[in-house]
Structures are given as C-alpha cells and as structure tokens.
ZAMARGU-4260 file (C-alpha; in steps of 0.2 Angstrom, whole numbers, plus 5000, padded with zeros to 4 digits):
<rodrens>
0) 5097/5129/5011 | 5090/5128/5030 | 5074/5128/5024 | 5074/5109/5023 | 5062/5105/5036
5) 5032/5091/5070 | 5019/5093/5076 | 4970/5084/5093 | 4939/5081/5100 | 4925/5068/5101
10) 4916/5058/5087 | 4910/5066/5070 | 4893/5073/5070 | 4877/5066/5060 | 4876/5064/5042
15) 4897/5065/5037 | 4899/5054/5024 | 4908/5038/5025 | 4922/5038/5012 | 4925/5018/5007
20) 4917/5003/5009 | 4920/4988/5018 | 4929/4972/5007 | 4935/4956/5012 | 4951/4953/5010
25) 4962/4938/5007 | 4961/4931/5024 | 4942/4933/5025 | 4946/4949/5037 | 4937/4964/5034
30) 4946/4981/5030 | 4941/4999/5025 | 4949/5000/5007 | 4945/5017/5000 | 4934/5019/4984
35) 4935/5031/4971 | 4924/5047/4969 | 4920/5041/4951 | 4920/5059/4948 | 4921/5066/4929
40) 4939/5068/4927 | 4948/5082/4918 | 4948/5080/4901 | 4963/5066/4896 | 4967/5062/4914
45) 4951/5049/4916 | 4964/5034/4915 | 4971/5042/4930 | 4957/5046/4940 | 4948/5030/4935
50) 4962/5020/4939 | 4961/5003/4950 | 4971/5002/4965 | 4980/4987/4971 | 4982/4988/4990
55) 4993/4977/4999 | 4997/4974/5018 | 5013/4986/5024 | 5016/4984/5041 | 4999/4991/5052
60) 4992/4999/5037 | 4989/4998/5019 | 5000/5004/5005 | 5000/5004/4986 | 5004/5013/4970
65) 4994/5026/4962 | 5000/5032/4944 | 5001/5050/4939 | 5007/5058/4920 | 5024/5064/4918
70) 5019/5080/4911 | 5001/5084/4913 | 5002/5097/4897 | 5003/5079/4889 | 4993/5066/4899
75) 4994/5053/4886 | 5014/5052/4888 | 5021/5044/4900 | 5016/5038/4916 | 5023/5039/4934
80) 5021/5029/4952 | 5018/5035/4966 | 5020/5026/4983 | 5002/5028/4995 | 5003/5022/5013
85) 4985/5022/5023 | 4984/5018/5041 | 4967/5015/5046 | 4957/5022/5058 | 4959/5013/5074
90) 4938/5011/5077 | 4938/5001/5060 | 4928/5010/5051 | 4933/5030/5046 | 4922/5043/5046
95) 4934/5052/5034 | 4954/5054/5030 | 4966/5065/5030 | 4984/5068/5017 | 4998/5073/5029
100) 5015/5079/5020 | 5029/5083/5032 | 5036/5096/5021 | 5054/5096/5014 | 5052/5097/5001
105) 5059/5080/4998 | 5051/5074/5013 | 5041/5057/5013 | 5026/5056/5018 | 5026/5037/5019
110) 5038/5039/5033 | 5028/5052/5041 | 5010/5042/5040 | 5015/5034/5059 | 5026/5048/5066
115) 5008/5059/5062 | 5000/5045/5070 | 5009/5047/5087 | 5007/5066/5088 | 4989/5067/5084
120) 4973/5064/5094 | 4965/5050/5101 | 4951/5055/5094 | 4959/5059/5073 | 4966/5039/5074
125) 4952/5032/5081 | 4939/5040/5066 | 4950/5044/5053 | 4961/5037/5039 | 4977/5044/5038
130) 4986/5043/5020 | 5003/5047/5019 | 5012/5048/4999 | 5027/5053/4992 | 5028/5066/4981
135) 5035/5064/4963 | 5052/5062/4965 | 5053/5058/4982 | 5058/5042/4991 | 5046/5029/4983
140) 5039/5036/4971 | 5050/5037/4955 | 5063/5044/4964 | 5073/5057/4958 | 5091/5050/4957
145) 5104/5064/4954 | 5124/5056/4963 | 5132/5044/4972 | 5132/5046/4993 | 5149/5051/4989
150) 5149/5062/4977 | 5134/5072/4989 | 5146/5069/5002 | 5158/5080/4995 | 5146/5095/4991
155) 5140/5097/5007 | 5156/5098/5014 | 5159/5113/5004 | 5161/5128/5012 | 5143/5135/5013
160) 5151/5152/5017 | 5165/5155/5004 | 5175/5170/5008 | 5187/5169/4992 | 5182/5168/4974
165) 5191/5148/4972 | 5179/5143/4986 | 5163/5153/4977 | 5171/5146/4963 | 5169/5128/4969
170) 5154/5129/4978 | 5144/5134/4962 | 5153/5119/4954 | 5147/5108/4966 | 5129/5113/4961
175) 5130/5113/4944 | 5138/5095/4945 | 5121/5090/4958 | 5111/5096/4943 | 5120/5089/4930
180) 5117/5074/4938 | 5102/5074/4939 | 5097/5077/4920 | 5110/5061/4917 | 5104/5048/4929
185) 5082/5054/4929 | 5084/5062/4913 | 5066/5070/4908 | 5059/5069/4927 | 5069/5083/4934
190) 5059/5094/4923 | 5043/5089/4931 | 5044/5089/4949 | 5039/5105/4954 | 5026/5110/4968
195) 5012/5114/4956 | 5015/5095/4948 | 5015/5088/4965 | 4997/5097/4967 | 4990/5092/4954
200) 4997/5073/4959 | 4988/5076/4976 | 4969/5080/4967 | 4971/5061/4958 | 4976/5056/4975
205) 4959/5065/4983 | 4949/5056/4972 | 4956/5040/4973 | 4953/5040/4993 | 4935/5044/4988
210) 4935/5061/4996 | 4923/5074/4988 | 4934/5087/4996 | 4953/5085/5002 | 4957/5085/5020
215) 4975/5090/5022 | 4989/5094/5034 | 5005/5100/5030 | 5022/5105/5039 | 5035/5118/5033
220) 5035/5117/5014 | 5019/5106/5014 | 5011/5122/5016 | 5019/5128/5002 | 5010/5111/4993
225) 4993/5113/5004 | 4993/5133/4998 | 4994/5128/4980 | 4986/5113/4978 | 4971/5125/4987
230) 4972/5137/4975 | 4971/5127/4959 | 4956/5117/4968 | 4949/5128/4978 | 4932/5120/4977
235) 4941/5104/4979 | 4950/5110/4996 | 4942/5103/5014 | 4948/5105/5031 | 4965/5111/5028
240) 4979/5115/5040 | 4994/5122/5033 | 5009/5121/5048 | 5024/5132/5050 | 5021/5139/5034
245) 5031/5146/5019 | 5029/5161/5009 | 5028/5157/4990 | 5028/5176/4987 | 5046/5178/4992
250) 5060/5178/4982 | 5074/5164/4987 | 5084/5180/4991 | 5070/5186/5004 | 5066/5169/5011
255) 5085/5168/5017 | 5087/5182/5026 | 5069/5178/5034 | 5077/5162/5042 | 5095/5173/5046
260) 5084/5183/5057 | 5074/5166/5061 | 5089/5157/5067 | 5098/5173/5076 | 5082/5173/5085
265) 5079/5156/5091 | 5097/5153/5095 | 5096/5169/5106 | 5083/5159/5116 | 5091/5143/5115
270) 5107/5155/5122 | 5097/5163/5137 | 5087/5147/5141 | 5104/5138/5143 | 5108/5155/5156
275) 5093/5155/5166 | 5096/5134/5168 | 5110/5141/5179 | 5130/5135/5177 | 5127/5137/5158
280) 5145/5132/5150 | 5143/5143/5135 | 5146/5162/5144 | 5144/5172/5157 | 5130/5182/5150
285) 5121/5183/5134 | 5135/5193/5124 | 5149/5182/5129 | 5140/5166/5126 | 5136/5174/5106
290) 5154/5176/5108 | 5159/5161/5111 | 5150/5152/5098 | 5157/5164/5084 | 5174/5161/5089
295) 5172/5143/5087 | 5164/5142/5071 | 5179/5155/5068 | 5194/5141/5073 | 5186/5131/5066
300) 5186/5138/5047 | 5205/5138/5050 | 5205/5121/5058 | 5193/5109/5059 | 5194/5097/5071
305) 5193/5079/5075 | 5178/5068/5078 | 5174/5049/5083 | 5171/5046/5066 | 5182/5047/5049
310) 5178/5065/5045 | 5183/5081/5053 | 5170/5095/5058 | 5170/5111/5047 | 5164/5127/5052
315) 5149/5124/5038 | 5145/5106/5048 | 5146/5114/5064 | 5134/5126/5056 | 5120/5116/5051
320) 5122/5103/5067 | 5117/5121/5079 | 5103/5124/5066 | 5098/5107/5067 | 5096/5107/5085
325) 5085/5124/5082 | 5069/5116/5075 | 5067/5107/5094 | 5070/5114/5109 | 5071/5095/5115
330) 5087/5094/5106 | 5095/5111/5116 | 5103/5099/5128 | 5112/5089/5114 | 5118/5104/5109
335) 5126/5113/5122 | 5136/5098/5127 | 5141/5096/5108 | 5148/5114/5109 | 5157/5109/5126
340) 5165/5094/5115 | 5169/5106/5102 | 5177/5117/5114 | 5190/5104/5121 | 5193/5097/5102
345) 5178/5084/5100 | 5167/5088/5086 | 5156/5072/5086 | 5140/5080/5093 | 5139/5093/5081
350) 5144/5083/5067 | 5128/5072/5071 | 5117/5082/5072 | 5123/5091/5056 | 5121/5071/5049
355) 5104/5070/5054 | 5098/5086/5046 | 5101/5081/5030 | 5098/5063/5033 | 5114/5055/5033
360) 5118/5038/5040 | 5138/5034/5049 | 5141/5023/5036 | 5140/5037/5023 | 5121/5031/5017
365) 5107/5042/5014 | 5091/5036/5023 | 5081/5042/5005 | 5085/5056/4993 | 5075/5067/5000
370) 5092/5079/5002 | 5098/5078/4986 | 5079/5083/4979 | 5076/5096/4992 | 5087/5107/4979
375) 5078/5099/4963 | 5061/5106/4968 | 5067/5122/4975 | 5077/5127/4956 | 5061/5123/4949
380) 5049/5132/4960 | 5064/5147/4964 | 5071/5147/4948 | 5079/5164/4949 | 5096/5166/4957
385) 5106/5181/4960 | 5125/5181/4955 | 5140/5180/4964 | 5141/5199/4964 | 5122/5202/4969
390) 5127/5191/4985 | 5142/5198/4989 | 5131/5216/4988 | 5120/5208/5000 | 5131/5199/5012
395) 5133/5212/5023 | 5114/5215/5029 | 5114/5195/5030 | 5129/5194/5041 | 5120/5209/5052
400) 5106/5201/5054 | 5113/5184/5059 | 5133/5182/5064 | 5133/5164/5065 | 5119/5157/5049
405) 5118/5174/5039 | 5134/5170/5027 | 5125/5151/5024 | 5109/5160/5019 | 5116/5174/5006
410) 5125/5159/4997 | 5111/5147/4997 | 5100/5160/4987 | 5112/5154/4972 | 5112/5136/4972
415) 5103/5137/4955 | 5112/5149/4945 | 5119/5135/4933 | 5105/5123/4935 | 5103/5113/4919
420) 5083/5113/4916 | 5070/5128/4917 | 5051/5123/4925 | 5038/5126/4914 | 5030/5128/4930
425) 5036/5138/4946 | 5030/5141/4962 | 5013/5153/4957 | 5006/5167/4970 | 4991/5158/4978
430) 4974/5167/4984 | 4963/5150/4984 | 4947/5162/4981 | 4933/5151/4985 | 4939/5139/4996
435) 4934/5134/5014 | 4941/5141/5028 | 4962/5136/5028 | 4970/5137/5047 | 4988/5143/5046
440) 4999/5140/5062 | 5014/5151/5065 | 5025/5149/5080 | 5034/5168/5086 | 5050/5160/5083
445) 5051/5147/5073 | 5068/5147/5064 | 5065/5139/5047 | 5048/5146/5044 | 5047/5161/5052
450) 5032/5169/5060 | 5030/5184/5047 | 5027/5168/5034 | 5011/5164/5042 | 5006/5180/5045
455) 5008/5184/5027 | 5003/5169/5018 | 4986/5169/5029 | 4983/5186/5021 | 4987/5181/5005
460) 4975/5168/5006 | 4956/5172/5005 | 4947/5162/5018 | 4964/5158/5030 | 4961/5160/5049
465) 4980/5161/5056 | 4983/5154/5073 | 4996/5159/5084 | 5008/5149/5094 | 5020/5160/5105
470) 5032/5148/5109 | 5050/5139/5101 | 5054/5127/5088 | 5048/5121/5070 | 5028/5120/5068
475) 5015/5122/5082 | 5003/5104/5080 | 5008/5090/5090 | 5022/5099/5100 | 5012/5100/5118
480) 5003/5118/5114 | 4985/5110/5120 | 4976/5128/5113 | 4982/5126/5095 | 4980/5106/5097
485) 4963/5111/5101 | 4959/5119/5084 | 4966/5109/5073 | 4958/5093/5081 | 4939/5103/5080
490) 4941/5108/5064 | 4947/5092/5057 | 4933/5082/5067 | 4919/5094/5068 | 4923/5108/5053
495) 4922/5118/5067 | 4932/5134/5061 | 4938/5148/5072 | 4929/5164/5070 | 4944/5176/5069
500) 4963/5174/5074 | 4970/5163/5088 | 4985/5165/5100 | 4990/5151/5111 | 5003/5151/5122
505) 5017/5137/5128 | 5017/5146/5144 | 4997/5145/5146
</rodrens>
C-alpha cells in the first residue's frame, strides 16, 4: 500500500530531427503543434494512430484528447479519451519531446507536466516539448470512478494492521466493497486498465507526438510503465530514463517486505539526522528515539487522539503521515514537530501529512482519484494475494524487519484477495531485448522503491545502465544530485549514454 508514490546540457547536435511543424493558430500566432509519424499502424488500430488531434490553449501549454480502444484484443469496440497536456519548449521551436509519468500508479501526468518543468534543466525546457497524459483511468482520462469521498474515507481509516480476526475481517470487507464499486459505477473499464494497456496507450501517444522513437521519463511506478512499454516496443523505445524504479518480477508479498526494510531504513536516518541537529526531541540516542516512536503508535491504537480537525488520529494515520514524510528529507522537520504535537496530545501534523499522501483535501475531497485507482491497477497487474493465514505466517519476519510499517506491509499484500475482475493482462517480466540504452536511477535508501529494485530491474533489462545516487528520499532526478542530473540531462539532449554504471553522491 506505501508504494503509492521528484525528481538537466547545451543544445542538440546536427542533424536531430524536428518533430512538428509550425501552424498558425487562431490568433495568427505561431505554435509547434506536433504532427503525426504517419507510420503504418498495427493492424485495426489505424483509426487510432491516424487520428486528428484537436489542441486547445490550457494555461502555458497545449492540451487535448487522444482516443485509445477499450480493449485492444477488440479495437473495433469501444473507444476511450485520454487527456494530453504539451508545454512547449521555451526557444519556440523543439528539437524533440519527452512523456513524463510521475508514477502512482494513479498518478497524473497532466499535473506533473509543470512540476517536471521546474525540476528539469535549463537546457530540456528551452529545446524540448514536454507531454504530460493520464493514464487510462486516471484523472482526466475516463477516470475510473469506484466510491464516494466518504465511503473511501472510511476504508482508509481501517486499521491497516488488524491484530484480531473482526478487524481482518473488516479490512478485507472494505476492499471487497472499493472493488465492487468499482465494476458498479465504471463497469467494463476496471477490467482494462492495467500497466500493459497503459503501454500500449503510450505507443499511440508516441506517434501521435510525431516521434519515430519514444523519449520517456518515469518515477516510481512509471518505471514500471517505461520498463513495459520498452519491452513491447523495444525498437520503438528512445532515450529512456526510468527513476526510483519498481521491480515487476516481485510478488506483492516480496515488494512489501522490500519497502518494510525501505522505510525502517530511511526512518533510521530521518531518526540519526534529527540526533546529529543536536537537542533532538524524539530521544536520547538512536534506540530510545525508535523507542519512543513505537510507543506512540502503541497509545495510540488504544487511544487515538484529537486533532484541529473533525477526525482523530489512528495509529494507521499516524503511520502513513511518518511515511509520508519519508519520500523527502525536506519534510523531516514537519515531521518531528508533528511527533512532538502527538506527544502532548495533538495529532494535526500527522494527520496532514497522512491527508496528503493519499491526496485528500480538509474538506474531505479528493484532489483526483488517483488513490482509489492506485489499488485498481495494482489487482490487475498483482493479481495474486496470499490469505489471511499466509499473512499471519509471515507477519513475524515483516514485523522484524520494520517495528513501525512492517505490520502495514504484510496486510497490504492482500488487498485483492476478493477483488471482483481478473486482468487478462498482468504485470509481464520485461527484458526489452533490442532496445536502446535505458538509464535506471536508484537512490541507497529510498523507502518506496528501494535500491535492490534498480539494481535488479537494470539487470533484468538488456541494455539498462543503472546510475547510482547514495543519498535519501524517493527518486534521484531533479532532487539537487548535480552527477545524476548530469546524466540524464546528456543523455536526453545528446543521446550521450554512459559507458558502464554511475555512482553519484549527495555528499559530493
């Protein structure tokens, strides 16, 4: 369940192909409007690879809707929208473009098109087009709709770490009712929005943006989407730069105890960065800080406690607001007073931060759905749970490896157990044999995708060059590491590769 989900050199040399052309628009003013590959499309998928694109104005960039089937075993069925934002390069006329995804999954990439913008280089806005799109399902584009803010409201507030079999019992209720909802209110389109449908979205998208070859950067799970979408098109993949990355070839069993040991870890550092600050409030020394924390999520199971807000903080909110705060060592601060709070009775802080890791607003909203479809992708692409006994059985070596998130992580390998529809389509092992060079960043202790993902996944694939950032937090572009900012920049600009494995250092 934590796996929910940041991140530059000179201009492009000769002879790189300009992908667009210029149009006038309605104002007489002249913008780069992308122009299709006119490529040969699959067989009964040319109305969807030929299809004209309507672009309209959307703030500083361009956005419009690009139309994808249903089910791609029948391409003459049904159609779906998907919701494209473009900003232009800021020199006015790109010298290529780049998909972004910020991973999720449920993740928009239409929101992340300017956040990409303002981590990136100079030098990537100024020559090239950056396209952000939802994936199917997500956001804008035919979202998946499953229950009301309230009815999601309660089933996060279930106790992520049932210790009686009437809690188990209702926590595997409260995912069976999330997935029952889903089939009621999005009826055949929570059967087909898996990670290998979103792929296979993404090559209409290619060709529609007019790129012979897809440039790509994903976060977190958009690596998952980057790794597969390279290895059904691998003569199709570009530059690609796959962040933070996921591990496809891992159970959901195997993923969770990966982040149990990723979030022991970081909150170890998070615990001796606060000690070497000097006057840290949460202990004396390492072991009585670890302490501390643990019998506060213990009162706190027996007694939650009052906040500024309607609601009380749980032991499971408190839970998720520290993991929250475990993706950016920026937000350590934060955190350390919201323990403080918690410590004197206030659990405001930590129940923010748990809001804002799964996206909810004080007035009870949701900022998109991307929550509520993080788990309808995973069920499809994870479709295999264990049972209540199988976790119990492993609940012990969780719990070893991480006092404070392991319990969380054992339980959320059976979210789908009583999920209501089967993919015809899950997650496949990827090798991308004859693609170009793929970069794979891992940071040494990152908590939701942790460093032995990278290491594996760049192994698994058969031209991957993995980069190495020794350092904190989620993903390694963007986040102040100059070295790996260097190589994705180069690479991206100058298809300038690197000729064996990387280690930068946030010391350095």
């Amino acid at each position: 369940m934590l796996a929910r989900i940041s991140l530059g050199i000179a201009a492009m040399m000769a002879g790189v192909i300009i992908f667009g052309a210029y149009v006038s628009d309605r104002e007489g003013e002249r913008s780069l409007i992308p122009v299709a590959t006119g490529e040969k499309a699959p067989a009964g998928l040319a109305r969807f690879y030929d299809q004209k694109l309507d672009w309209t104005p959307c703030g500083r960039s361009l956005c419009t809707w690009v139309r994808v089937p249903l089910d791609y075993d029948k391409p003459a069925g049904e159609a779906i929208r998907l919701r494209v934002k473009l900003r232009p390069a800021s020199s006015g006329k790109a010298e290529g473009r780049i998909v972004i995804n910020p991973g999720g999954p449920g993740g928009s990439g239409v929101g992340f098109v300017d956040t990409f913008a303002s981590l990136t280089s100079q030098e990537i806005r100024q020559r090239r087009d950056i396209i952000g799109f939802d994936p199917r399902g997500v956001g804008q584009s035919n979202p998946l709709v499953c229950e009301s803010d309230e009815a999601f409201d309660k089933l996060i507030a279930l106790d992520p770490d049932p210790d009686t079999l009437k809690l188990v019992d209702k926590l595997g209720d409260g995912f069976r009712k999330l997935g029952e909802g889903c089939v009621k209110n999005s009826g055949s389109l929570v059967s087909h929005i898996s990670t290998e449908e979103a792929a296979r979205d993404l090559d209409v998208l290619r060709a529609l943006m007019g790129q012979r070859k897809l440039d790509y950067y994903g976060a977190s799970y958009g690596t998952q989407l980057g790794a597969t979408y390279a290895d059904l098109f691998p003569r199709r993949a570009g530059a690609m730069i796959l962040d933070g990355a996921v591990d496809p070839s891992r159970s959901k069993e195997r993923q969770g105890f990966d982040q149990a040991k990723g979030f022991q870890r970081e909150l170890k550092a998070y615990i001796v960065a606060c000690l070497e600050d000097g006057d840290c409030p949460l202990g004396d020394d390492e072991k009585d800080a670890n302490a501390n924390i643990i019998e506060l999520l213990g009162s706190l199971e027996d007694k939650p406690i009052q906040t500024r807000f309607d609601r009380k903080l749980t032991e499971g909110a408190a839970i998720y607001g520290i993991a929250y705060a475990m993706y950016d060592p920026d937000s350590w601060n934060v955190l350390t007073t919201g323990l403080v709070r918690a410590g004197f009775g206030d659990g405001s802080i930590l129940l923010t931060l748990s809001d804002q890791y799964y996206g909810r607003r004080q007035d009870g909203t949701y900022r998109d759905n991307g929550a509520q479809a993080f788990f309808a992708i995973r069920c499809l692409d994870f479709p295999k749970a264990p049972g209540d006994g199988d976790i119990a059985r492993l609940l012990p070596e969780y719990r070893k490896a991480s006092p404070v998130f392991g319990g969380v992580m054992a339980w959320s390998a059976s979210e789908c157990q009583d999920w209501p529809v089967t993919s015809k389509h899950p997650q496949r092992a990827v090798r991308a044999e004859g693609a170009a060079p793929i970069v794979v960043i891992g940071s040494t202790r990152d908590p939701a995708t942790p460093y032995a993902w990278s290491k594996s996944l760049a192994a698994d694939l058969s031209s991957a060059f993995l980069v190495t950032r020794k350092g904190d937090g989620h993903t390694g572009y963007g986040v102040g590491n100059s070295c790996v900012d260097r190589v994705v920049d180069r690479y991206l600009l100058f298809r300038e590769e690197p000729t064996g494995p990387v280690t930068c250092d946030d010391t350095d």
